[in-house]
C-alpha positions in Angstrom: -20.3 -38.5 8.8 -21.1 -38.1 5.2 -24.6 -38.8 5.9 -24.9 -36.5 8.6 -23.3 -34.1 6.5 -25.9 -34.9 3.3 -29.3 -34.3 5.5 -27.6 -31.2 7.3 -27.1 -29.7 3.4 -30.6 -31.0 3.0 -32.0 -29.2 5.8 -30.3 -26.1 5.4 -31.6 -26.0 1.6 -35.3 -26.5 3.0 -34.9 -23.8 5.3 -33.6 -21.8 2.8 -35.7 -21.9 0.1 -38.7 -21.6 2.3 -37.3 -17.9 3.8 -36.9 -16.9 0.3 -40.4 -17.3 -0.2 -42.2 -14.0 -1.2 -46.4 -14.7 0.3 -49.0 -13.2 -1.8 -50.4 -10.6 0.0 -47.0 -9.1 1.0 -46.0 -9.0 -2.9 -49.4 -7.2 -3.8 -49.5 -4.7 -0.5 -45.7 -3.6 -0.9 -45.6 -3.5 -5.0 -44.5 -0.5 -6.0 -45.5 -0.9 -10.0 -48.2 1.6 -11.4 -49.8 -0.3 -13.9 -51.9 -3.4 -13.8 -49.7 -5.4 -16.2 -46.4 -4.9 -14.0 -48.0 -6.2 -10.5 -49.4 -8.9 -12.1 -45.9 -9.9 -13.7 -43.5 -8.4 -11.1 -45.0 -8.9 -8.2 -48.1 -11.5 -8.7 -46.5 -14.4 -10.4 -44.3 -16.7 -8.2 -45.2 -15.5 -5.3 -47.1 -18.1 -2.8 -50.5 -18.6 -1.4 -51.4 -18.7 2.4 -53.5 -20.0 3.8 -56.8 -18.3 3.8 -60.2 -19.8 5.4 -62.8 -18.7 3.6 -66.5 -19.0 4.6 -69.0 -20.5 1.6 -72.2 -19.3 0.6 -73.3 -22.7 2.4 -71.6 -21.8 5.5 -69.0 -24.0 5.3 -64.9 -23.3 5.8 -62.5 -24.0 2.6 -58.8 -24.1 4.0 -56.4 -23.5 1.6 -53.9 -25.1 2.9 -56.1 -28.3 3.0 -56.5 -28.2 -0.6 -54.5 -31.1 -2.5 -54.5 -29.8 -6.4 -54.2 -26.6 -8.6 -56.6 -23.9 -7.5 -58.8 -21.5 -9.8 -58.9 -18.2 -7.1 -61.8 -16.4 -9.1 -62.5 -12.7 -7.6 -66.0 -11.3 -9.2 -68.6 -8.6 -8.6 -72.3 -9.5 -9.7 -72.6 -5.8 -10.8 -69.9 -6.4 -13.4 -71.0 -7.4 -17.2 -67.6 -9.0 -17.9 -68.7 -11.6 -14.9 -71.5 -12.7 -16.5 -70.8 -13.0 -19.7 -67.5 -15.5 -18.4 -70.4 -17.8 -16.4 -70.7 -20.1 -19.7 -66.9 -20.4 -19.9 -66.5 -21.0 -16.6 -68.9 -23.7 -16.0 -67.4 -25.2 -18.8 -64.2 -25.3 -17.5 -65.4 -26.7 -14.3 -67.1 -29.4 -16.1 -64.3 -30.5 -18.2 -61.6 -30.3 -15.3 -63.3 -30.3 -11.6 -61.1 -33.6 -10.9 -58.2 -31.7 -11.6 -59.0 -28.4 -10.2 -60.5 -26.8 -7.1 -62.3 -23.8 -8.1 -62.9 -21.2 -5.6 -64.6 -18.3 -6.2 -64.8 -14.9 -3.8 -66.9 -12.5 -4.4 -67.0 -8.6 -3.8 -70.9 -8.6 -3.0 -72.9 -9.7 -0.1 -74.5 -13.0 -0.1 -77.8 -11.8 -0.9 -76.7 -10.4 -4.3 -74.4 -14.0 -4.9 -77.3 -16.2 -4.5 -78.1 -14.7 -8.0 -75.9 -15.4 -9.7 -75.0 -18.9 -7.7 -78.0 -20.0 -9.3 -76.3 -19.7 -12.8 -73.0 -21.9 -11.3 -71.8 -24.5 -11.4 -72.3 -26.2 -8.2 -68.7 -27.5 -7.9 -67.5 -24.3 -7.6 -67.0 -23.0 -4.5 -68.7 -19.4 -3.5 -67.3 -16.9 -1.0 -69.6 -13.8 -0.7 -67.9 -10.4 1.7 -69.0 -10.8 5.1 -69.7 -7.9 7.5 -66.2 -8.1 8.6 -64.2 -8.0 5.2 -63.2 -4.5 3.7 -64.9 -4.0 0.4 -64.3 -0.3 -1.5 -63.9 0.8 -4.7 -60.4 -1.1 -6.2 -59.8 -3.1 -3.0 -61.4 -6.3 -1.5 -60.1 -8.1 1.5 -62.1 -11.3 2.0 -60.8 -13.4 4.7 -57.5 -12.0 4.4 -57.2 -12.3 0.5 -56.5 -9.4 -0.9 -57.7 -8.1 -4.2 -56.4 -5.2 -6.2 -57.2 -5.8 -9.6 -60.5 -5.5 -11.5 -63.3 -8.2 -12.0 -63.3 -10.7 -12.9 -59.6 -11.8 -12.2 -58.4 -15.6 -12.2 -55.7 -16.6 -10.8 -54.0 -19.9 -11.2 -52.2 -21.3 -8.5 -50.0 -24.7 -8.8 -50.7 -27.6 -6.2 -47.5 -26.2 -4.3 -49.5 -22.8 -3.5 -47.7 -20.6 -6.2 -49.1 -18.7 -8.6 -48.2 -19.2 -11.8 -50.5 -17.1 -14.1 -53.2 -14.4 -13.8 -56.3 -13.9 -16.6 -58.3 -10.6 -16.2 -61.8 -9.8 -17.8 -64.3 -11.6 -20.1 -66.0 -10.6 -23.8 -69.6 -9.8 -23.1 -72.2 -10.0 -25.8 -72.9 -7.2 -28.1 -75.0 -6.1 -30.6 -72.6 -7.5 -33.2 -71.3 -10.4 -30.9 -73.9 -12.9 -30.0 -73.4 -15.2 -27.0 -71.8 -18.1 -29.1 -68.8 -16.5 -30.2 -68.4 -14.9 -26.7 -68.3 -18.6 -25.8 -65.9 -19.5 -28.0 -63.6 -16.5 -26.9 -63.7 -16.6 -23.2 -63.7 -20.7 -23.5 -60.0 -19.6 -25.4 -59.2 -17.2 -22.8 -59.9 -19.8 -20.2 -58.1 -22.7 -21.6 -54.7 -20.7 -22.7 -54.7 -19.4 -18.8 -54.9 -22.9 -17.1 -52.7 -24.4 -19.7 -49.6 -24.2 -17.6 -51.0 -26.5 -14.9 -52.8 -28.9 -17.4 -49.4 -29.5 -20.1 
């Protein structure tokens, strides 16, 4: 009877821990915080992943849900300077962690304009140009169902149990007083104090 009792409790606990769930794109469609900051922290982080199935550049389907590690959700727009000037960083991170980490990468352009800069990616990094069918406007992207409200680019780190569990918006772009290696340095910083959570 104690038994019975123990995997009832068990049960019970699963059930209700999954119903307390709060799903991504439910937290970011029914925020009601104004500014940037406050959806990221109120309504962003701890909130879960679903499963999304997103068509690559290559034509091939990336389930979420078939993913087995932390994910690096990128969202990025070619016609953002910010985007290019994190490419360096970002190949660097996949580099140094693509056994660890799945990146995924979804952009706000068509394919046409992403085989541009694909040809500056990594290769590991997986590349989800807007299709015909996704909604793509000014300060909203749906792509397959993931929604976007933020600007670009926007990493967001999600644990291998689908939550996410921090957020890292923008990238330094050279100047004509900041050359390309210190904007390595600084976005290579950015990008390592955003996954460090997942890689303690």
């Amino acid at each position: 009877m104690k038994k019975l009792f123990f995997v009832l409790m068990c049960f019970l606990t699963t059930v209700t821990f999954a119903q307390n769930k709060t799903y991504y794109n439910f937290a970011v469609n029914n925020c009601g915080e104004e500014s940037a900051e406050d959806l990221i922290d109120k309504c962003i982080k701890g909130s879960y992943l679903l499963n999304y199935n997103f068509t690559t550049i290559d034509s091939k389907t990336v389930s979420t849900d078939k993913i087995n590690k932390p994910i690096v959700l990128i969202t990025n727009a070619t016609w953002s300077a910010p985007c290019w000037g994190d490419v360096p960083a970002l190949n660097a991170m996949v580099e140094k962690y693509h056994g660890k980490l799945e990146f995924i990468m979804v952009f706000w352009d068509k394919e046409d304009k992403v085989k541009r800069m694909a040809e500056k990616l990594d290769k590991r990094i997986k590349l989800v140009p807007a299709r015909d069918i996704d909604k793509v406007q000014k300060g909203y992207l749906d792509v397959s169902g993931f929604v976007h409200k933020l600007d670009y680019p926007t990493a967001y780190l999600i644990d291998k149990d689908k939550q996410f569990i921090n957020v890292k918006r923008g990238a330094v772009t050279p100047t004509k007083e900041v050359g390309w290696d210190e904007v390595n340095e600084i976005n290579t910083k950015n990008f390592e104090d955003f996954l460090a959570p997942i890689l303690k």
